[in-house]
N, C-alpha and C positions, 0 to 999 in steps of 0.2 A: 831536404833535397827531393823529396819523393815527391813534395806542394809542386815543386818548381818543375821535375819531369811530366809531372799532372799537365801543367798551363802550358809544355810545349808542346804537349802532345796536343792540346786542344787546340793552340793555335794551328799546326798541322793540319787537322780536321776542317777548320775551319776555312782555312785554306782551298782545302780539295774540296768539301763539299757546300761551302759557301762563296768567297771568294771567286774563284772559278765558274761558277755555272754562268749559262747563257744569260739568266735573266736576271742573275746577280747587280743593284743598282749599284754598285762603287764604280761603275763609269759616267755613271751621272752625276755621283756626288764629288767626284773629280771636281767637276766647274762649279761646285762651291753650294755651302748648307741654305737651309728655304725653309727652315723648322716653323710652327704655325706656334709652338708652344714651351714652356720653359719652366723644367720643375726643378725646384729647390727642397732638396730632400735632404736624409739623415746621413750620414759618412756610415751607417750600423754595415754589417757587409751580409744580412739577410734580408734587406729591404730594398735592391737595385731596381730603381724604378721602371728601366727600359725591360727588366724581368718582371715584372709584376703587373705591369701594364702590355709586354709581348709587344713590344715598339722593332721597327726596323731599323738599323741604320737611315740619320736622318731626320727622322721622326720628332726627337726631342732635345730641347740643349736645356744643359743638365748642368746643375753646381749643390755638390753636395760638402754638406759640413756636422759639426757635431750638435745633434740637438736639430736640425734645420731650421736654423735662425736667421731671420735678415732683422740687421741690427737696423737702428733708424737711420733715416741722413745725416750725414757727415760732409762737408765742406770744407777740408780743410787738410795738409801736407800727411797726414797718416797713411798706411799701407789698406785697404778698401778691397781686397779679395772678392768679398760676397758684394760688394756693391758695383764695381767693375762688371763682372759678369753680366748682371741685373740689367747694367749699362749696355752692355755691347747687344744682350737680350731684344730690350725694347729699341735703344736708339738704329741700329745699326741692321740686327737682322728683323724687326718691327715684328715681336710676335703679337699675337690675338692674347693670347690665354697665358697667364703666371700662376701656376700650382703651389701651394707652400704644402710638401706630403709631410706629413708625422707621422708615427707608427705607435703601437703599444711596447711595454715593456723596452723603452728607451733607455738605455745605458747613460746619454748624458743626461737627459730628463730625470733620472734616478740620481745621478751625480749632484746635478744642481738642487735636490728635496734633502740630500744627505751632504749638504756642499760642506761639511767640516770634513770632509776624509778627501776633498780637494782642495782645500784649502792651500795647500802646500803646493801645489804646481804652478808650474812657471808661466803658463798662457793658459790652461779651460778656467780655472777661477772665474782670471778673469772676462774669458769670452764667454762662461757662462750667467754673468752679472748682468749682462743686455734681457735676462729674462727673471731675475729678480724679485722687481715686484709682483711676477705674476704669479711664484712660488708664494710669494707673501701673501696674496692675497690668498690663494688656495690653502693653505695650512691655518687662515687666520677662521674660514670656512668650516675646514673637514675639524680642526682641534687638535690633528695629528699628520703625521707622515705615514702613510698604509699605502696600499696597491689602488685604494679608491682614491686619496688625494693623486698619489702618482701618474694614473688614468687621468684626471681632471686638468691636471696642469700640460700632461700632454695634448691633451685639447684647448686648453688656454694657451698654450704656447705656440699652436697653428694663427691660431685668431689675432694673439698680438702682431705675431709677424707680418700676415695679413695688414694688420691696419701701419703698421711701419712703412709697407711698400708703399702707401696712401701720402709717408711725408718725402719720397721724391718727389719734387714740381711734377718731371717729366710725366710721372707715372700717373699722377694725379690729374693730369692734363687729358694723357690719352686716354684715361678713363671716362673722364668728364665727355669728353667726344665722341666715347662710345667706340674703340677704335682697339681697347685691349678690358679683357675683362681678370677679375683676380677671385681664386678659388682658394679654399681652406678646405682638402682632404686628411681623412685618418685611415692608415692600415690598421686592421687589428690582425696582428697575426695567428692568435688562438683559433680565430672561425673563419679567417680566409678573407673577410669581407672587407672592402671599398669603403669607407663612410664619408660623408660632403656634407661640409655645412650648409643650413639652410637659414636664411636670411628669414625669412618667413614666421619659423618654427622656431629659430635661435639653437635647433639642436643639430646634432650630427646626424645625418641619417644616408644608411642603405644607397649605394649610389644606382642600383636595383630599383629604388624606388621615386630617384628621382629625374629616371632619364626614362621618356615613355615607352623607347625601341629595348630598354633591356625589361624593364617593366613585363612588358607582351611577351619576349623571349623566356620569362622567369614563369608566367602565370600557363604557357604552352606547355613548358616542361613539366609542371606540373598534374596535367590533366591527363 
């Protein structure tokens, strides 16, 4: 009871000192969303992307699930959660940019390394079966199940996703056209930091190091 007077209190707050102000946008966003960007993130409830990236209402359209998985295309009378979204995403509000975030120390990414102790459920089994081979691969790798294979597959499991979004035509189209681009970040939550995959280098790195305005901002503060 105490969670639940918490969240009314805050929405109160939130109210008076958001909501309300003059310069508060929810009378713009009244005539409807214009988001540039669209992250698919982890359901963990310490990783909220619009907290971690300080987004405003607006800002970003958001679908989060276990693992932040987008499974591959599918064609066919099944129920498409995550790919519906994806849909309304690209088709509909036309974003630029599709985020797949992953984080360290993933609960379902841990579940799917140790998938015999879920074995037994009734839907993450198998929703975490869309990422499978890539535990396979990573354990056939490491020789074991440890916090380094766990980290790995967390990052492999950004990358497959990534290239999944690749087997929508639509998405595969507008990329081809240069019209929407697709990113593969990691949170790590132990050091705070950003990490983005680089196409280049094949590794994760620093989003510090790969964006030149935070680059200058980092090497400032330093001096």
């Amino acid at each position: 009871m105490k969670d639940i007077q918490k969240f009314i209190a805050g929405f109160r707050n939130f109210r008076k000192e958001y909501f309300s102000r003059e310069d508060a946008p929810f009378e713009i966003l009244l005539k409807g969303q214009n988001p540039t960007t669209m992250v698919i993130a982890c359901s963990d409830s310490r990783t909220d992307p619009s907290f971690i990236m300080q987004c405003e209402p607006g800002d970003i359209f958001v679908v989060r699930n276990v693992a932040n998985i987008v499974p591959p295309y599918e064609s066919d009378e099944g129920f498409h959660g995550v790919s519906s979204a994806i849909e309304y995403a690209v088709k509909v509000l036309k974003v630029e940019h599709l985020i797949v975030l992953g984080h360290s120390l993933c609960g379902g990414i841990d579940a799917l390394m140790h998938d015999d102790k879920v074995r037994h459920t009734e839907f993450l089994y198998k929703w975490l079966s869309v990422m499978r081979p890539v535990r396979e691969e990573v354990v056939d790798h490491f020789g074991e199940v440890n916090k380094r294979s766990c980290t790995a597959c967390e990052m492999a499991g950004i990358l497959r996703s990534v290239r999944n979004l690749m087997t929508f035509p639509w998405i595969k189209e507008r990329v081809g056209e240069g019209k929407l681009s697709l990113h593969g970040w990691y949170f790590e939550m132990e050091s705070g930091q950003l990490l983005s995959y680089m196409r280049e280098t094949e590794t994760f790195e620093p989003l510090s190091m790969c964006c030149p305005v935070l680059k200058r901002e980092q090497e400032d503060e330093s001096e």
